[in-house]
C-alpha positions in Angstrom: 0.0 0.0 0.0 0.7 3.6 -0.3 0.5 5.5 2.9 1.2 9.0 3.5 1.9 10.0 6.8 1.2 13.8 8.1 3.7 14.4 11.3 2.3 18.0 12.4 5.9 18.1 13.9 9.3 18.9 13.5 10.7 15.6 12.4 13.1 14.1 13.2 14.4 14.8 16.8 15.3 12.3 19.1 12.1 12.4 21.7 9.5 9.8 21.8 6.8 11.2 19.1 9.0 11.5 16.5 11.0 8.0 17.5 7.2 6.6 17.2 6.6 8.1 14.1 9.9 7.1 12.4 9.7 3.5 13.9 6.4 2.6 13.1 7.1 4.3 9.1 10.5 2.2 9.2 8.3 -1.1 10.3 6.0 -0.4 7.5 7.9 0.2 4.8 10.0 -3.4 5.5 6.6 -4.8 5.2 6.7 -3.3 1.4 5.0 -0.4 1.9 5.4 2.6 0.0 5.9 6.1 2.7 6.2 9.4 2.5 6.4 11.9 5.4 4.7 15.0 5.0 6.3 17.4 8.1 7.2 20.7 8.9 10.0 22.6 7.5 12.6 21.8 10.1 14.0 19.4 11.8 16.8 16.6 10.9 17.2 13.8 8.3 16.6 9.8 9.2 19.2 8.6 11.0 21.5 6.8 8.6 21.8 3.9 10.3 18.3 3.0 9.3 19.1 2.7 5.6 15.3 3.9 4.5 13.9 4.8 1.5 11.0 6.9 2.9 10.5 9.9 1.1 10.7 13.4 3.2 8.6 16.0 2.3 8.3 19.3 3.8 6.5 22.8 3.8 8.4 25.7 2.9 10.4 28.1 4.9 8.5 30.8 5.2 8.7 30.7 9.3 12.3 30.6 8.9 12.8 32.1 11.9 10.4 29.3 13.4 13.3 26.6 14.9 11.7 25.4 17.9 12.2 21.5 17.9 11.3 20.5 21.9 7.6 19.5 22.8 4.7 22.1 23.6 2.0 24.4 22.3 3.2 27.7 19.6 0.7 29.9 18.4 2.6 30.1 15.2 2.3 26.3 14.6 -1.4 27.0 13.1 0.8 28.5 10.5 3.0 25.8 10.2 -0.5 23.3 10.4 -2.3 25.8 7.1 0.8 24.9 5.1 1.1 21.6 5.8 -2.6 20.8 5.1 -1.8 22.5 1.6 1.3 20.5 1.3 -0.8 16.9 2.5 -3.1 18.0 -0.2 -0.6 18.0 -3.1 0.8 15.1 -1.7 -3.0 12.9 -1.8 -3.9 14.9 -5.0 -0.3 13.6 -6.9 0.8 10.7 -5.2 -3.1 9.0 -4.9 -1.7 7.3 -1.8 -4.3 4.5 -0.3 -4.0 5.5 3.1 -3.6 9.0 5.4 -2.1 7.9 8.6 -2.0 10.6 10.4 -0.2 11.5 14.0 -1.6 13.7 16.8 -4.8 16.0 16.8 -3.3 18.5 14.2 -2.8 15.3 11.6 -5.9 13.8 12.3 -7.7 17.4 11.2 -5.5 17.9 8.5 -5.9 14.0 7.2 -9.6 14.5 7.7 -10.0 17.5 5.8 -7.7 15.9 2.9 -9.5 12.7 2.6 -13.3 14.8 2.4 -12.1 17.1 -0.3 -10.5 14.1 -2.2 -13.6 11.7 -1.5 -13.5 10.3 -4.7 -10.2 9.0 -4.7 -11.9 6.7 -1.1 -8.5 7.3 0.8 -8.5 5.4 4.6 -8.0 7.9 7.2 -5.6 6.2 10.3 -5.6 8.6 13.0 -2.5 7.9 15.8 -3.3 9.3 18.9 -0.5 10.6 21.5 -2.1 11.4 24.2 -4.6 14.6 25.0 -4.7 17.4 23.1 -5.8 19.3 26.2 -4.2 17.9 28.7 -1.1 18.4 27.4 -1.4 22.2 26.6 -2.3 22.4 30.2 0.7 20.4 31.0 3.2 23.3 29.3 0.9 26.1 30.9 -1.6 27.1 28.4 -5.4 26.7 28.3 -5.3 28.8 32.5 -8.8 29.6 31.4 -11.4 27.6 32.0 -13.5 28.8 28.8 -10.2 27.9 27.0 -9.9 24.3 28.2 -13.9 23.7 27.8 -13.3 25.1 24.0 -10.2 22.5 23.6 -11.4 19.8 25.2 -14.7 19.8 22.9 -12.2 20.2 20.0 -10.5 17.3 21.3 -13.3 15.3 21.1 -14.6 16.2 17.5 -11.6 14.7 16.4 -11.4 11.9 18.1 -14.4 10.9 16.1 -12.6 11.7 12.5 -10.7 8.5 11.5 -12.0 4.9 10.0 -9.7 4.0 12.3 -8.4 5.0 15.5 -5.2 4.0 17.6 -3.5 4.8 20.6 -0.5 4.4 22.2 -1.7 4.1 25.8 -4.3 1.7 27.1 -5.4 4.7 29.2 -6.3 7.0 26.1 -7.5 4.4 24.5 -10.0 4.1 27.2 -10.5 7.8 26.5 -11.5 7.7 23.2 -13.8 5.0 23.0 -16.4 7.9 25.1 -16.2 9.9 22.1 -16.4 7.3 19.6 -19.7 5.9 18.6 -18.6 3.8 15.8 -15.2 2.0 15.8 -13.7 1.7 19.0 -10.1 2.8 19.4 -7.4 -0.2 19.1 -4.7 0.1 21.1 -1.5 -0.2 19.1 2.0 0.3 21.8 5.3 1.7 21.5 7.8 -1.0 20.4 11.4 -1.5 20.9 14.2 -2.3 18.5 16.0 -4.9 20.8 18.7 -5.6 18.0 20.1 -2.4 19.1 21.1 -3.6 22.6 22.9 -6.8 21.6 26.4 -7.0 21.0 27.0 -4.1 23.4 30.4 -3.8 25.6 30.0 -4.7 29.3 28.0 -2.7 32.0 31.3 -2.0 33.3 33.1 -1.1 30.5 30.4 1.0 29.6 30.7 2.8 33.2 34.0 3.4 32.1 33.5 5.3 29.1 30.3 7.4 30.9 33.0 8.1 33.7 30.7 6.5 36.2 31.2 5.3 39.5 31.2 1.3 40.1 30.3 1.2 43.8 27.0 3.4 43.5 23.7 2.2 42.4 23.3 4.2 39.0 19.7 5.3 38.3 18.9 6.8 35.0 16.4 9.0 33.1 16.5 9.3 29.4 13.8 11.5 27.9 12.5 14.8 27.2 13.3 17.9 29.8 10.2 18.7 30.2 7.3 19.6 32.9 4.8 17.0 31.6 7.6 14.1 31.4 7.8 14.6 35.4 11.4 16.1 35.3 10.8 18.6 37.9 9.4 15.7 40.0 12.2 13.8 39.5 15.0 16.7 40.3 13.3 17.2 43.5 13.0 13.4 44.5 17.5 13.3 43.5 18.2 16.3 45.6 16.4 14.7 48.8 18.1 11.4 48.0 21.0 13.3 47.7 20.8 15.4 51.1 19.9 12.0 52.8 23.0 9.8 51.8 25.1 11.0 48.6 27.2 7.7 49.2 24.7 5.2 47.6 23.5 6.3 44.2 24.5 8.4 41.2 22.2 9.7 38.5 22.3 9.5 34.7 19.7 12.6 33.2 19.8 11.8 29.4 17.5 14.1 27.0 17.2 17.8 26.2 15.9 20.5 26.2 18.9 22.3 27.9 17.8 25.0 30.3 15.8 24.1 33.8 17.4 20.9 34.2 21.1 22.3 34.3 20.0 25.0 36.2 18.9 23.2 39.0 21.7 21.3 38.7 24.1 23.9 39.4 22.0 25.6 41.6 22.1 23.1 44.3 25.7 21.9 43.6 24.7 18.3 42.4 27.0 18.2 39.5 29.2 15.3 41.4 26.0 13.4 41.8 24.7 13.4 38.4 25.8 12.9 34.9 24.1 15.1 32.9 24.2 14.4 29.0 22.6 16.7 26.6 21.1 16.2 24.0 20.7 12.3 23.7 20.7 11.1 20.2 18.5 8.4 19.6 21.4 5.7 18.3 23.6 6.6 21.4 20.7 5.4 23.3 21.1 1.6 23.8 24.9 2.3 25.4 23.8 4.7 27.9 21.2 2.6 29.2 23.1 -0.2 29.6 26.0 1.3 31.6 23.0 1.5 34.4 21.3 -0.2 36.7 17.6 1.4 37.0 15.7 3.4 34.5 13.1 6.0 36.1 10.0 7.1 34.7 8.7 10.0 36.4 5.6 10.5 34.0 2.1 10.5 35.5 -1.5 10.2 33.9 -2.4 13.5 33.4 -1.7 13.7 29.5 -2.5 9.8 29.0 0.3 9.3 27.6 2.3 5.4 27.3 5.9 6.2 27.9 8.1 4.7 25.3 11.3 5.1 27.5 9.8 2.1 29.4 10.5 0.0 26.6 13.9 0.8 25.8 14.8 0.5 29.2 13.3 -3.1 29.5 15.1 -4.0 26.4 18.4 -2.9 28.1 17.7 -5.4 30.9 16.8 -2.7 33.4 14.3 -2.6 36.2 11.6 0.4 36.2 10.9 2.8 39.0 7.8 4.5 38.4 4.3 5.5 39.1 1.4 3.3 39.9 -0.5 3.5 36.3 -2.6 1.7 33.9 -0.2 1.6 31.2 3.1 0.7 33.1 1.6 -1.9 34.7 0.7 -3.3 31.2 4.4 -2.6 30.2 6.3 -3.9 33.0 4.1 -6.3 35.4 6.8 -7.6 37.7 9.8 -5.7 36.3 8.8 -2.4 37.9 9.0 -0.6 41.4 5.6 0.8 41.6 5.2 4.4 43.6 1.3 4.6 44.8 2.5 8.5 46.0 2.8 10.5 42.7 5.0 13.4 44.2 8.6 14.0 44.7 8.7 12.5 47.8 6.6 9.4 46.7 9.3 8.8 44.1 12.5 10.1 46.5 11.0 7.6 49.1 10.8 4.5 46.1 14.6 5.3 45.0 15.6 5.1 48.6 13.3 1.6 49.0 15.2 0.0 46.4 19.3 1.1 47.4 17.8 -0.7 50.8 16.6 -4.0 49.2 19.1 -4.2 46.2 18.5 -8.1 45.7 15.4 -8.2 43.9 17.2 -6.0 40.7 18.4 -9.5 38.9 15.3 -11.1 39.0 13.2 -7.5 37.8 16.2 -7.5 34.9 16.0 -11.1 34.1 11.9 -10.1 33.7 12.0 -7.1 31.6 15.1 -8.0 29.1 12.5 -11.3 28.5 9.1 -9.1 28.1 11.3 -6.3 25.7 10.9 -8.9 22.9 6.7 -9.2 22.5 6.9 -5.5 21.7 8.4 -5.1 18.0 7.6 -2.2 15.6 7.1 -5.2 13.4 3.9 -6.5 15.1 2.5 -2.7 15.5 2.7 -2.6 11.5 1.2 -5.9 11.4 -2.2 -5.1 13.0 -2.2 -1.4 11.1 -2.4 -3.5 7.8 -4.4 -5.9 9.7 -6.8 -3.2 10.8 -6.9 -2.1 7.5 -7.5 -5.5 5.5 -10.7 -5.2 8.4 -12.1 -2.1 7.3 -11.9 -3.1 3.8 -13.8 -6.1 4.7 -11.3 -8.3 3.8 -11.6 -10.5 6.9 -13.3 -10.4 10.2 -12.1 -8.8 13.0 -12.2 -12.1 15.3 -8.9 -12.8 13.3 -6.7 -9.9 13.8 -3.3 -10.9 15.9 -5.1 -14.0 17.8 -7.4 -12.3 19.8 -11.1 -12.1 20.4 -13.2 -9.3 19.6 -14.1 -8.5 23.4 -10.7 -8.6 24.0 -9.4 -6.3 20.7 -11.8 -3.5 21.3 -13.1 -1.5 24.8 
């Protein structure tokens, strides 16, 4: 099949949307699909190491002094969203692709709008949810207003309705969306992992080596984005009580960008000697950093539903998971993860401090997760899209996608 995927979005950075949306294009296209990426006008090529054929296209510059690659809301992206809409347009209109898979809200509009004005062409719309539009403007401090957030949330819901089909990355959204949806329910389709990546890696103590880190500490490590919603300031706050309490027993490892808050607080309350602070993280420098520790950290909670693809690619580097009592990491990690019930820096500072005091249950929660990274490939998430797909065209019934039932495929 054709499929041409709209990424309202600078791509490609190394953070989790864009890794999703390169990941899951990569995964199709060794199926033998044909892809192109319609995307904003900046942002970097596919990583080489990928050795895709995928096809690039972007809007012009004429925000050219628009260069903002992190995560969060920008008035002038309904700019950037008009000219990408025109550019998806001449994209459907030339290329006749069979399928608009579009990522986040913006896409799922733009796709929409696209597949109504070309109706005779019969293009399926895939809409791939995130997480909430809403909530995660609130997250980065917009939408104060109450009017505001009633407005966006009703937005949020119109479009949930828009595509044939619907997917999204967290059991938790998923659950979401099927209130708005009275047709097709939402499938859930998960972050995956490339677990090639973490094989033929040096040692966990060479690696500590290289990083410079110390081999008598327990090393914890975040790798993600920088920012509010991700739970870094909850995180900071939890290291600098752990760090006050005892500064013997662990180090930290904060992997990700953007630069700014994170460095700050760093200096700020002289915890340079306690933390190793690497920014930016590129995506293929991933898999060695991870390995040179010994527990990843997810802050994140649930108030952007979002699943946290940095669970997976810790799992896959044999580590156990400190995180927060949800849906979705539950459903990730079942007995690979120290669970926090107390969502608050002192709920996570208090977890950190639980496991330094019982360190023998790590081998068997590594042993666990490096076993579970493997039943989450890209390759299966492309699967069940095409799957999907062969359902809506009637092609077969849904009782046969991927084994399961259809109580247990839909909500």
């Amino acid at each position: 099949m054709k499929f041409l995927i709209v990424a309202p979005t600078p791509f490609f950075t190394s953070r989790g949307t864009h890794i999703r949306i390169l990941e899951e294009a990569i995964a199709l296209e060794h199926r033998g699909n044909e892809i192109t990426i319609a995307t904003y006008h900046i942002g970097g090529d596919i990583p080489p190491q990928f050795q895709s054929k995928i096809d690039v296209r972007r809007i012009r510059r004429w925000l050219f002094w628009y260069k903002k690659l992190e995560a969060g809301a920008d008035w002038q992206k309904l700019i950037l969203d008009v000219m990408l809409l025109r550019k998806v347009f001449f994209l459907a209109r030339t290329q006749k692709p069979d399928v608009i898979y579009a990522h986040l809200h913006e896409g799922a509009l733009i796709g929409w709008i696209v597949k109504k004005v070309l109706f005779h062409r019969k293009i399926k719309l895939v809409v791939d949810m995130h997480g909430s539009l809403t909530g995660e403007m609130h997250s980065h401090g917009y939408l104060e207003f109450r009017f505001l957030r009633l407005l966006f949330s009703w937005i949020e819901r119109r479009i949930n309705m828009l595509g044939d089909i619907t997917v999204a990355s967290s059991w938790e959204y998923a659950e979401h969306i099927a209130q708005d949806r009275l047709s097709s329910h939402p499938e859930v389709l998960v972050d995956g992992v490339n677990v090639r990546s973490y094989q033929k890696l040096p040692s966990a103590k060479e690696l500590k080596v290289q990083f410079n880190l110390p081999q008598n500490k327990t090393i914890f490590v975040y790798a993600g984005a920088f920012l509010p919603n991700k739970g870094i300031k909850t995180l900071l706050w939890a290291i600098r009580d752990i760090i006050r309490r005892d500064s013997s027993l662990a180090h930290f490892v904060l992997a990700g960008s953007p630069p700014g808050y994170v460095e700050a607080f760093i200096r700020d309350n002289k915890l340079e000697r306690n933390i190793t602070y690497i920014c930016p993280l590129d995506y293929a420098d991933m898999p060695r950093v991870l390995s040179a520790c010994d527990i990843g950290i997810d802050p994140k909670d649930s108030s952007t539903a979002q699943a946290s693809g940095k669970i997976l690619q810790y799992m896959a580097a044999g580590l156990p998971v400190l995180c927060f009592d949800r849906v979705n990491n539950r459903r990730y990690l079942e007995e690979g993860g120290y669970y926090v019930q107390d969502a608050t820096a002192d709920g996570l500072a208090q977890g950190i401090w639980e496991i330094m005091k019982y360190p023998d249950a790590i081998t068997e929660k590594r042993r666990s997760n490096f076993q579970r990274a493997s039943e989450f490939s890209w390759d299966s998430g492309a699967r069940k899209i095409e799957e999907l797909i062969a359902i809506f065209d009637g092609v077969f019934a849904p009782t046969s996608v991927s084994g399961y039932t259809k109580k247990e495929r839909y909500w």
